[in-house]
C-alpha positions in Angstrom: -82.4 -26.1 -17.4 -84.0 -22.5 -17.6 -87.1 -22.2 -15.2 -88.6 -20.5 -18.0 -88.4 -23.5 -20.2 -89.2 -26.1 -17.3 -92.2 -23.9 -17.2 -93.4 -23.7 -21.0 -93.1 -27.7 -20.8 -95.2 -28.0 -18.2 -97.8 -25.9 -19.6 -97.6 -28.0 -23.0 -97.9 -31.2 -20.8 -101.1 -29.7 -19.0 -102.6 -28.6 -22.5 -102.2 -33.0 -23.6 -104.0 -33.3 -20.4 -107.0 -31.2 -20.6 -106.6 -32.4 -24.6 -107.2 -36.1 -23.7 -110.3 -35.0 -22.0 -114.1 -34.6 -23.1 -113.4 -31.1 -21.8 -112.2 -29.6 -25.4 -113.4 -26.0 -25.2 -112.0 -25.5 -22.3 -108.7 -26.8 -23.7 -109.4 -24.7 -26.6 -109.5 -21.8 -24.1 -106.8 -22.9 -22.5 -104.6 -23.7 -25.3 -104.9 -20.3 -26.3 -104.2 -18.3 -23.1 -100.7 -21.0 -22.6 -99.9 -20.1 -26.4 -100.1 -16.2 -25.1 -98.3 -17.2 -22.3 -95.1 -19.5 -24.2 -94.8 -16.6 -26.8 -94.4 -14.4 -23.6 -91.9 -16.5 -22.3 -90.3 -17.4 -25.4 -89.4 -13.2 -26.1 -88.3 -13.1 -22.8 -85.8 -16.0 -23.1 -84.8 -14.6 -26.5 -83.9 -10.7 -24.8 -82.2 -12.3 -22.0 -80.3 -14.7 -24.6 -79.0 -11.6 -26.2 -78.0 -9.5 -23.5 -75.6 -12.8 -22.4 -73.9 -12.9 -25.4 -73.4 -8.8 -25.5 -72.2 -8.7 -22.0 -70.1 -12.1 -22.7 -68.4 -9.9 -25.9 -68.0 -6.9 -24.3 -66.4 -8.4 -21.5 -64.6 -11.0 -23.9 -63.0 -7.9 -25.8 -61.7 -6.3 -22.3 -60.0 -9.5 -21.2 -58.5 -9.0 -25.0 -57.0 -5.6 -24.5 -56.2 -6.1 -20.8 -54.2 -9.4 -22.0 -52.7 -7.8 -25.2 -51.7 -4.6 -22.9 -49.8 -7.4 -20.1 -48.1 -10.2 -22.4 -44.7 -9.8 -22.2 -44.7 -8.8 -26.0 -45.9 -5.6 -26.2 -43.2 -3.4 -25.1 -41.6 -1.3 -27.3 -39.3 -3.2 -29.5 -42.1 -6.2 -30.3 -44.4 -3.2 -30.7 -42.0 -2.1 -33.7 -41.1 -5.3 -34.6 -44.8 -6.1 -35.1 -45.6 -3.6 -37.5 -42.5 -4.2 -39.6 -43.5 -7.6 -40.4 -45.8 -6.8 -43.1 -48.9 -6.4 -41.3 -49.5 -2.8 -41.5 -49.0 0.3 -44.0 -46.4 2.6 -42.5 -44.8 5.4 -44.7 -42.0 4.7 -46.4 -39.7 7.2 -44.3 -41.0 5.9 -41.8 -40.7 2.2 -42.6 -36.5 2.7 -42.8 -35.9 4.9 -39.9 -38.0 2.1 -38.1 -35.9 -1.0 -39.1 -32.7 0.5 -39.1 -33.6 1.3 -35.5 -34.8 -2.1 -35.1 -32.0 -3.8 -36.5 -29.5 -2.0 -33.9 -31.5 -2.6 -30.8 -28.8 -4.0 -29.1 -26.5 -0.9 -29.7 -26.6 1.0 -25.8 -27.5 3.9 -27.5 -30.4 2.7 -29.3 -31.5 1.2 -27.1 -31.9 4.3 -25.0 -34.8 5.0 -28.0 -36.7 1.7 -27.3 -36.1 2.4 -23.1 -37.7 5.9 -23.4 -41.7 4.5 -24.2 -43.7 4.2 -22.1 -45.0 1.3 -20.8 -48.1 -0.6 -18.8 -47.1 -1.3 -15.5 -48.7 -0.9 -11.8 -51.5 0.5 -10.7 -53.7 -0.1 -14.1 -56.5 -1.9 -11.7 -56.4 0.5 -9.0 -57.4 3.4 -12.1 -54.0 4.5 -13.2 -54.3 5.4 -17.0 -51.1 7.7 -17.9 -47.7 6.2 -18.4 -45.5 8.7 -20.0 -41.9 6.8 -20.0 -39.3 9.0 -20.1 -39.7 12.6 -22.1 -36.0 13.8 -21.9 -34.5 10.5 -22.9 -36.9 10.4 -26.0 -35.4 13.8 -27.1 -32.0 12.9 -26.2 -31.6 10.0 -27.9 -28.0 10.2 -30.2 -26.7 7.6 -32.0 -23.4 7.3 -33.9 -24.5 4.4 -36.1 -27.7 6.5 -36.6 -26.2 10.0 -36.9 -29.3 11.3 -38.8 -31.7 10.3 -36.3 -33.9 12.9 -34.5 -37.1 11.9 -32.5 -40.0 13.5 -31.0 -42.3 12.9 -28.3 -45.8 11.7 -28.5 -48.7 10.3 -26.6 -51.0 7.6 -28.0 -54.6 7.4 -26.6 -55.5 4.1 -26.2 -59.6 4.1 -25.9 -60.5 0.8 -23.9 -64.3 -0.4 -24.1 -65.8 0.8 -21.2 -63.2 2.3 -19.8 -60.7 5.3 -19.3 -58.5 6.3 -22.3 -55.2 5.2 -21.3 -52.4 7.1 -22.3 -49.2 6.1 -23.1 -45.4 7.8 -24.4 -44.2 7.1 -27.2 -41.2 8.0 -29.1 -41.0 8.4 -32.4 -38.5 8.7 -35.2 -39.6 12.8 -37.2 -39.8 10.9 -40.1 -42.9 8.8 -38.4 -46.3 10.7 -38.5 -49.2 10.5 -35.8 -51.1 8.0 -38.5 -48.3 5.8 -38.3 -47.6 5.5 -35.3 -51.7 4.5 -34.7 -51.1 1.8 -36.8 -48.3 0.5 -34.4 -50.4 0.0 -31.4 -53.2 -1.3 -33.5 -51.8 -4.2 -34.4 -50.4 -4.8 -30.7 -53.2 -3.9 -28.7 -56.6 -5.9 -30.0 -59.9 -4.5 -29.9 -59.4 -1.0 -29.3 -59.3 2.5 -31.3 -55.7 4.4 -30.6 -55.3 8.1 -31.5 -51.7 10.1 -31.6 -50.6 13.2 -30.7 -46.8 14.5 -31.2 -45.5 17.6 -29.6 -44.6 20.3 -32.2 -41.1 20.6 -33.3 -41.6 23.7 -35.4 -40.2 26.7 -32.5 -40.2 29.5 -35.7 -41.6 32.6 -34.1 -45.0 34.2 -35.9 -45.3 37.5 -36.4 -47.3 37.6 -33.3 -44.7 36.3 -31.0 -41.7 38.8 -32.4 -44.5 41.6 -32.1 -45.0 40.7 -28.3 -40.9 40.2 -28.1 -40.4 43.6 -29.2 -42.6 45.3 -26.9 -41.3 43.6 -24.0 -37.8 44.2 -25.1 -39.0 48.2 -25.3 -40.9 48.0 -21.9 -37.3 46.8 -20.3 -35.7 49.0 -22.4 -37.8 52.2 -21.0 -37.5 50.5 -17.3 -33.9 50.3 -17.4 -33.7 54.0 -18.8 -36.1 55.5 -16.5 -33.7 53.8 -13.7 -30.4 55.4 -15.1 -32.2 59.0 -15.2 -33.6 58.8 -11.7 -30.1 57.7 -10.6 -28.5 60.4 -12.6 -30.8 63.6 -11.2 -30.2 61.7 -7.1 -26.3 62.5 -7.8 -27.0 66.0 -9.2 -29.5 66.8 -6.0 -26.5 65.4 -3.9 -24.0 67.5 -5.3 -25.9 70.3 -5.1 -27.0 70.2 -1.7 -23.3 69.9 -1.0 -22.3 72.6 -3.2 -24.6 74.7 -1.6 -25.9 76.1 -5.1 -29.5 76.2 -5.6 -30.2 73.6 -8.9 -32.4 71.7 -6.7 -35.5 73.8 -7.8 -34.3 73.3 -11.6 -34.0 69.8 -11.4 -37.6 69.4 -9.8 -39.3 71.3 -12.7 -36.7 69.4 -15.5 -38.2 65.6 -13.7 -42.3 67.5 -14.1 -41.5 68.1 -17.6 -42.5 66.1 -21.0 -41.8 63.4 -21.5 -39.3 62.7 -18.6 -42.1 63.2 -16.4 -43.7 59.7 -17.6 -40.4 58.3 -18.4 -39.6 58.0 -14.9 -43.1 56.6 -13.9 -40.8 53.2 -15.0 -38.1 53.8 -12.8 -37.3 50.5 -11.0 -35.6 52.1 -8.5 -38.7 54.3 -6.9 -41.8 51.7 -8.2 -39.4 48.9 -5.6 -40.0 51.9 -3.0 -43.4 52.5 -3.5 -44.1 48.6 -3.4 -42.4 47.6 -0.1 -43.2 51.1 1.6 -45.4 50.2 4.9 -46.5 54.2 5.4 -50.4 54.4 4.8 -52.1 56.9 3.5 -54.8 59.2 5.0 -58.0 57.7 5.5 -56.9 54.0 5.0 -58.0 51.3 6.7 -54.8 49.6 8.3 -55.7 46.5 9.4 -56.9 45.6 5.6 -53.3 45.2 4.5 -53.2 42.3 6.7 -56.2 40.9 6.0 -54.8 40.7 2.3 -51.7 38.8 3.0 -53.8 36.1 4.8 -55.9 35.8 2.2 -53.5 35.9 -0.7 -51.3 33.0 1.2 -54.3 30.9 1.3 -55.1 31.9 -2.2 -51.7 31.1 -3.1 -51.7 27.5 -1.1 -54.4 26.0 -2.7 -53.4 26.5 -6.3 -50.2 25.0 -5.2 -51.8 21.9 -4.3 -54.1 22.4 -7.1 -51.6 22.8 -10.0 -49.9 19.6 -8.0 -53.4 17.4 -7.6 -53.9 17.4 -11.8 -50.6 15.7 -11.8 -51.4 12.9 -10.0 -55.0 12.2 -11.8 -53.7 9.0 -12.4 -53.9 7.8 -8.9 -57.1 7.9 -7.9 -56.7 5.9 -4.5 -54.4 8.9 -3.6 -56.6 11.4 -4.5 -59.2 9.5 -2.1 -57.0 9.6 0.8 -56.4 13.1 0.2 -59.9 14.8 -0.3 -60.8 12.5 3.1 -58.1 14.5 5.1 -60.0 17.1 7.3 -57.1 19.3 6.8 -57.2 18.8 2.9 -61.0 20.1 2.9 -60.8 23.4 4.7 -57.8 24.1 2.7 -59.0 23.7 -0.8 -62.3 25.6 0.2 -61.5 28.0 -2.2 -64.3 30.0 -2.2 -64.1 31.4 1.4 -60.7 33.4 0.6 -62.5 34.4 -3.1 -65.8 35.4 -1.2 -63.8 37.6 1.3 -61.7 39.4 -1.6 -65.0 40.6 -3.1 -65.7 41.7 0.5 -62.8 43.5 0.8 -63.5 45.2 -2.9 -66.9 46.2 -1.8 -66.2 47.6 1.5 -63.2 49.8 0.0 -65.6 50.9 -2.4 -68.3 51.9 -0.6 -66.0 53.7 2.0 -64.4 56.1 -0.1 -67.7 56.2 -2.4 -69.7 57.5 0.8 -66.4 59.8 1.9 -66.6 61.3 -1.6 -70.5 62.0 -1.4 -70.2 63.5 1.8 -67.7 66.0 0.7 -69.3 66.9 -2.8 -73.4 66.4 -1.8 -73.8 65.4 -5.3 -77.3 66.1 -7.5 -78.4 63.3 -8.7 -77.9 64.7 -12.3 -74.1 65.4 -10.8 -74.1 61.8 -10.0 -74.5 60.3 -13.2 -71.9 62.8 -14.8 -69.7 61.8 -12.6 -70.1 57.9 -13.4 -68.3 58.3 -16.5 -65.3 59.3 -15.2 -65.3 56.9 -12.4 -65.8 53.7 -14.6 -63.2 54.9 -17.1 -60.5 55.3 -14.2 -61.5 51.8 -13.2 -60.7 50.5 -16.6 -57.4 52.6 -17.3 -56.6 50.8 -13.5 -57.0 47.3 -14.7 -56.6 47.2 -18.3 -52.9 48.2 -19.3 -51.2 45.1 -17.3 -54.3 42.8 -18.2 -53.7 43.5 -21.6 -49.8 43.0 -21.6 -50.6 39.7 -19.6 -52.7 38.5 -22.6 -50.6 39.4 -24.6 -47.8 37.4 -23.7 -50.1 34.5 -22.8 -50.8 34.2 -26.0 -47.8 34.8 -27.8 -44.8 33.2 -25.8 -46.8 30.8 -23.5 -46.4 28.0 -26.3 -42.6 28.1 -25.9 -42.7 27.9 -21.6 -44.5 24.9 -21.9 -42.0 21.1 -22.1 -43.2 17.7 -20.8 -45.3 15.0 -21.7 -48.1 16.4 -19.9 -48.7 19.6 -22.1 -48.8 17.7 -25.2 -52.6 15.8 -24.2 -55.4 18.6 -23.4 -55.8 19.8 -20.0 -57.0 23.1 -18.9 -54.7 25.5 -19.0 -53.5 24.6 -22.5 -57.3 25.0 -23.1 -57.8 28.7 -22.1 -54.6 29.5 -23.8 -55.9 28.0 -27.2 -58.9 29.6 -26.8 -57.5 33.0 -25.3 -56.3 33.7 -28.9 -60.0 34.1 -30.8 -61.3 35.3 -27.6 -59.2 37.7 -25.9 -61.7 40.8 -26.7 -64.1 39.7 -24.2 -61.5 39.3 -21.3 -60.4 43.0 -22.1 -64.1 43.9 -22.2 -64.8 42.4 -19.1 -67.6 40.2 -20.0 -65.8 36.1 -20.5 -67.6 34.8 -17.6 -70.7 35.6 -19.5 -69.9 32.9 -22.1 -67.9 29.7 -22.1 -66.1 29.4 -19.3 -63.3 28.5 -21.8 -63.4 31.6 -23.3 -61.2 33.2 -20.2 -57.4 33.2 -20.7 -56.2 32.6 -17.3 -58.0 30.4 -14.9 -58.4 33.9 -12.5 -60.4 36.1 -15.5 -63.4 35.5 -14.4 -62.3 37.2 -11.2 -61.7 40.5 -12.5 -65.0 40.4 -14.7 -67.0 40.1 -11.8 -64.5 42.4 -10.4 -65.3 45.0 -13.3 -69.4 44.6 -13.4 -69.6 44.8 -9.7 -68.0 48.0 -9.5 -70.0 48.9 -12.8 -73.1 48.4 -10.3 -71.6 49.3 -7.1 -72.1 53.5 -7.4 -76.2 53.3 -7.6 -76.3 51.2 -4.3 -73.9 53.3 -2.4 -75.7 56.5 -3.8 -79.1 54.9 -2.6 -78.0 54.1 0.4 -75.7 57.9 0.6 -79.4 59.7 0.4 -81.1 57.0 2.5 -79.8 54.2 4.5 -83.3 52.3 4.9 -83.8 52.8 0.6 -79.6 51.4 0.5 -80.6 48.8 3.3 -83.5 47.3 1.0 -81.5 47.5 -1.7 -78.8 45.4 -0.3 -81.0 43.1 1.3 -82.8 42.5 -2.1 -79.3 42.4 -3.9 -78.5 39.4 -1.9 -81.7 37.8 -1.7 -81.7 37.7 -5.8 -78.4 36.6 -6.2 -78.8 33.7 -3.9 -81.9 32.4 -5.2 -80.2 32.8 -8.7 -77.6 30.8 -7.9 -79.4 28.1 -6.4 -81.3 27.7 -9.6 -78.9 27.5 -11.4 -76.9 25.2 -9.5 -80.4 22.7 -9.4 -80.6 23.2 -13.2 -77.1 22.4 -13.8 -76.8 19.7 -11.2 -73.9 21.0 -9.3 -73.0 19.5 -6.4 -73.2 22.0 -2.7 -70.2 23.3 -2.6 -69.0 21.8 0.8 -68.3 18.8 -1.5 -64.8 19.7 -2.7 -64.2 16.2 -3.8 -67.8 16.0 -6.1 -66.2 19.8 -7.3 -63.3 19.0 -8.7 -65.2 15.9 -10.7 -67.0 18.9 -12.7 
């Protein structure tokens, strides 16, 4: 029994006591402190009582869906089977397609169909939650006593109590809608909620995809010409250098002249020679070049093994052994190579910012005259291929993307949906201001930091330029601000430090 309730009875039997006794106002007095005290007792037993039988349900309806999800039943063909038996409201369509399939399960090729779900199998205790079953069979599926079948792929979320989604394949006849196929696993899987998703069949371009095509097709169309006419004026030079005649001076002013001049600015042929030349110009910093390979292999390396890590979320014992790897921590520290890139940036901007001063001895009113100039060179720099990049992110993205793993959200199919209301504010340099969502490319943010840094960059350099103790303070309180910025912030937010790569990529 209870101690609570051994305890009220013992208080009743010590209220008959004092009761049987000459001493009745103390019993009254008594009687009514242990009346407090069983009512106290009584509440508690009644809370307690309650919270048994919630825990006992919730636990009750987990044992349900974990039993539902292992009998040997639920697989694909009982899953059908189940549904067509009268229990649930399918389309019509639907309906057919799904017992005509059912009725020639035996048939090899149909039952390639039934093969290609996916299914609950190991590793659902050690955190696995995504079975996808087999994508290409699903959309390969051909059947010559069902010559009119076409399927599509889907995933159906199955939201446990208390637990993570899990996600399954599923493949389904066209005819079949998302709502139908809900109704499938709700009658196979007990006490849960089950949401579908189906990847689009419909590949008709919009008029913002054949807009994109066109200007690529005219950007390879200019390249390829540009590459003809430089190789057609290098065999005219040849000749007449061999010749002896003097044309060469002709054909240098023809190449100078409109347009042809900016027609050959596409030339394949001497942008390859530009790109892989190793001569440096004058004034550069040499060993720079280096330091930019380095860090643009490391860069490279960890979103490799990034792009590879959100593929195998569903093994969260192998992430573990992973992130504990020594060698796994200094590589993914992301930041350093990130931090050192805006190092690079700054020092190549205040270099040829303070090389510039020096030879000019700028006013300040000549200063800020010139700071128009200097920003809109910056932009006409960065823009034109930023602009084409978004532009065929969010045009021709959608038809680079296959697989079961695309058709559930992730992040990348997030900034892409997002890119197409919000591509103004990559362009103007200001997405890392809002939603981090709102950049197109997981690297935006870069170059808007990238863009305002340089947009603040001149007034340091020319404090500094007239006197190094004023530039000195400057810089010193620069960095001072920004790093007690970001520690608020990061308190306010609740980030973790950043030496925790494994709490980061929890975020």
């Amino acid at each position: 029994m209870p101690l609570f309730i051994v305890d009220s009875l013992l208080k009743k039997k010590l209220y008959k006591y004092f009761a049987s006794h000459k001493y009745h106002k103390v019993s009254r007095s008594l009687y009514k402190f242990l009346a407090m005290e069983y009512t106290t007792f009584t509440i508690k037993a009644v809370i307690l009582l309650v919270a048994l039988l919630l825990a006992r349900q919730e636990v009750s309806a987990t044992q349900s869906w974990v039993s539902s999800l292992y009998q040997p039943g639920v697989d694909s063909i009982e899953i059908v089977r189940s549904a067509l038996d009268g229990r649930s409201q399918l389309s019509y369509d639907c309906h057919k397609v799904l017992s005509q399939l059912l009725a020639n399960h035996t048939d090899p090729d149909v039952l390639q169909y039934f093969d290609s779900w996916g299914r609950v199998g190991s590793g659902l205790a050690a955190g696995r939650s995504r079975y996808t079953g087999n994508y290409d069979e699903c959309l390969n599926v051909k059947s010559p006593l069902l010559p009119q079948l076409e399927t599509k792929y889907c995933t159906a979320t199955i939201n446990i109590p208390g637990s993570t989604p899990l996600k399954l394949g599923v493949c389904s006849p066209k005819q079949c809608s998302p709502e139908d196929l809900s109704q499938l696993y709700n009658i196979s899987v007990k006490d849960t909620t089950v949401s579908v998703e189906c990847q689009s069949q419909d590949y008709k371009l919009p008029p913002g995809s054949i807009v994109t095509l066109t200007v690529v097709g005219l950007v390879i169309l200019i390249a390829v010409a540009a590459t003809v006419c430089e190789g057609i004026f290098q065999i005219l030079e040849s000749r007449s250098e061999s010749s002896g005649s003097d044309d060469s001076s002709s054909l240098s002013s023809m190449k100078n002249e409109f347009p042809l001049k900016y027609i050959l600015c596409f030339s394949l042929y001497t942008n390859t020679l530009k790109t892989l030349s190793t001569s440096q110009p004058p004034g550069a910093i040499g060993c720079l070049n280096g330091i930019r390979v380095f860090l643009m292999t490391w860069v490279i390396l960890i979103h490799s093994f990034i792009f590879n890590f959100m593929f195998i979320s569903d093994y969260p014992q192998l992430q573990t052994d992973l992130m504990s790897q020594p060698a796994t921590r200094v590589m993914l520290s992301l930041f350093l190579p990130i931090d050192s890139f805006f190092h690079l940036g700054g020092l190549l901007v205040t270099y040829h910012q303070l090389k510039s001063l020096a030879k000019t001895k700028p006013k300040v009113s000549s200063f800020f005259k010139s700071l128009p100039t200097l920003y809109l060179q910056r932009y006409i720099r960065l823009t034109p291929a930023y602009a084409f990049m978004i532009l065929i992110w969010t045009s021709l993205m959608w038809y680079a993307w296959d697989g079961p793993y695309w058709i559930i959200p992730n992040p990348v199919r997030t900034m892409a949906d997002t890119c197409v209301d919000k591509w103004y504010l990559n362009l103007l340099y200001v997405n890392n201001l809002f939603n981090p969502w709102f950049s197109c490319v997981g690297w935006s943010w870069y170059l808007a930091n990238d863009m305002q840094y340089f947009l603040i960059a001149p007034f340091i350099v020319y404090a500094f330029y007239k006197s190094p103790k004023i530039g000195t303070a400057v810089c010193s309180g620069t960095i001072l601000i920004s790093t007690m910025a970001s520690i608020g912030v990061s308190h306010q937010q609740g980030y973790p430090f950043v030496g925790e790569i494994s709490a980061i990529y929890t975020l």
